[in-house]
GUFI-858018 format. One record per atom (N, C-alpha, C): residue in one letter; x, y, z. Coordinates in steps of 0.1 Angstrom, whole numbers, padded with zeros to 4 digits, always signed. Layout:
! residues N
aXYZ;...
This chain:
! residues 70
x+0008-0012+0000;x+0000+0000+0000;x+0009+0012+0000;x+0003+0022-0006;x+0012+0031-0011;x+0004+0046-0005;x+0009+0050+0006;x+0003+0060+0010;x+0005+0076+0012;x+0001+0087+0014;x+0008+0099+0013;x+0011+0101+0028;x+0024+0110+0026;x+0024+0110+0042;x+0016+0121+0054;x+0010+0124+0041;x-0001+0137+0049;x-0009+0133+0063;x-0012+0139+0068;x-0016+0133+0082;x-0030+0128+0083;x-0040+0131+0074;x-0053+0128+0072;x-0050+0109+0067;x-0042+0106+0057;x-0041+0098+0055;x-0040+0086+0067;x-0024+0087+0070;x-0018+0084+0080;x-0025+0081+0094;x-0035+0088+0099;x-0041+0085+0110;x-0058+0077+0102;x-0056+0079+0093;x-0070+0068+0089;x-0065+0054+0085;x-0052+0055+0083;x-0045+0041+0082;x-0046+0034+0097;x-0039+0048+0105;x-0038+0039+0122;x-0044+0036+0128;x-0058+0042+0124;x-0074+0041+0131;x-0078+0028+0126;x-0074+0025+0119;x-0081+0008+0113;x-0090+0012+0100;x-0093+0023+0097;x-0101+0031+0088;x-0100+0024+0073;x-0089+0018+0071;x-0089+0011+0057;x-0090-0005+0061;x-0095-0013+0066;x-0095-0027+0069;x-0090-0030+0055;x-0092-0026+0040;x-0080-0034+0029;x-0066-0038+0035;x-0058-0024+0043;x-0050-0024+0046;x-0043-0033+0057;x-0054-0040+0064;x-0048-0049+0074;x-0037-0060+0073;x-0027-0064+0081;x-0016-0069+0075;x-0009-0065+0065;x-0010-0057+0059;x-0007-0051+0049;x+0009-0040+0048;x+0018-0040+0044;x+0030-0026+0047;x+0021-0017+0043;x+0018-0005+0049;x+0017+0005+0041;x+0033+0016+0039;x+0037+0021+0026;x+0046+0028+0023;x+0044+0045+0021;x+0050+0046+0036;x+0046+0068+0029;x+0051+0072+0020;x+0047+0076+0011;x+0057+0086-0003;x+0054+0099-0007;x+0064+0105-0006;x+0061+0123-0005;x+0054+0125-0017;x+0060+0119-0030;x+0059+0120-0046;x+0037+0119-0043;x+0029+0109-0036;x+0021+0113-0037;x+0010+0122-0030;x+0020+0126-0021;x+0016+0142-0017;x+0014+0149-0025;x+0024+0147-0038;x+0025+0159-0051;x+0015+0163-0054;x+0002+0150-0054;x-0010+0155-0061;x-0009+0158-0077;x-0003+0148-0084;x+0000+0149-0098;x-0003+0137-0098;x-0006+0133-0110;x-0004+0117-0114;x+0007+0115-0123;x+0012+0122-0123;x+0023+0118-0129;x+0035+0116-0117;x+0030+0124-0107;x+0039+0118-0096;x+0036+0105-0088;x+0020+0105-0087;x+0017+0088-0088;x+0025+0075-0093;x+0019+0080-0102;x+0028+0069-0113;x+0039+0063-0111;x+0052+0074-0104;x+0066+0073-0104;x+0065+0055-0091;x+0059+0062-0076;x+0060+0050-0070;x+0055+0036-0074;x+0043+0039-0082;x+0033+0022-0086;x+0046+0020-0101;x+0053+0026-0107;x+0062+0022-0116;x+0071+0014-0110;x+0077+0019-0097;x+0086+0008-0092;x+0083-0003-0078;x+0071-0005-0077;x+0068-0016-0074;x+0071-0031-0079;x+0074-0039-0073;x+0078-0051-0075;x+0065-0057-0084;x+0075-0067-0089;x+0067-0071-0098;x+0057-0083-0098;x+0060-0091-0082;x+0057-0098-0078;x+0043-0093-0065;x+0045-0083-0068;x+0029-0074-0059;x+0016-0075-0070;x+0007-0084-0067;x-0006-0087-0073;x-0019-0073-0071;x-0015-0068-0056;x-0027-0057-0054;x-0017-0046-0050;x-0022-0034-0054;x-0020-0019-0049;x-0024-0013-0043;x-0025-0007-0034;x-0036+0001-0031;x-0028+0013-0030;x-0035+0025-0034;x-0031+0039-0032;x-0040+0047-0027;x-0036+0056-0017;x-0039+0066-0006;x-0036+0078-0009;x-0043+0087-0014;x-0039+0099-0017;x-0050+0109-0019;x-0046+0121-0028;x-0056+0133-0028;x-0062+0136-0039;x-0075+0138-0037;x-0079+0143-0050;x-0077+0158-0053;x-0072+0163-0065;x-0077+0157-0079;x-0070+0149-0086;x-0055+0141-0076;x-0046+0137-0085;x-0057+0121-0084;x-0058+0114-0071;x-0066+0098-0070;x-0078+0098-0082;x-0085+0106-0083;x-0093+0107-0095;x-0092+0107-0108;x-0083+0113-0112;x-0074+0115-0120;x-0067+0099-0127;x-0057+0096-0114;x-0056+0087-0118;x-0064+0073-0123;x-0075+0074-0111;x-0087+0063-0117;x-0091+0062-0130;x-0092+0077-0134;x-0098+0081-0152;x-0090+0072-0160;x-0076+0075-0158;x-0064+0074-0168;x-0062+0054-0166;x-0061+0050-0152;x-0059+0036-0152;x-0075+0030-0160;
């Protein structure tokens, strides 16, 4: 899981707020603070290749955005 490290995120992660995320690493990354999807892109580009699910945590209008485009 790929998350921003904004605090709104971050504390809905620690609250149990995403049960997807249970067991799960979640990874803070500044790049999706950016709120670009082009700065999205950069972290889910270097994920392993052996990772079957994603999940990304971030802001709109970049998460929306990205949804359009994926």
């Amino acid at each position: 899981m790929l998350v921003s490290p904004a605090r709104r995120p971050v504390q809905t992660l620690g609250a149990g707020g995403c049960a997807a995320g249970a067991g799960h690493a979640a990874i803070a990354d500044r790049r999706i603070y950016d709120n670009t999807v082009e700065a999205l892109f950069a972290p889910i580009r270097e994920t392993s290749d052996d990772v079957q699910t994603l999940a990304v945590v971030g802001h709109d209008p970049s998460i929306g955005e990205l949804a359009a485009v994926l």
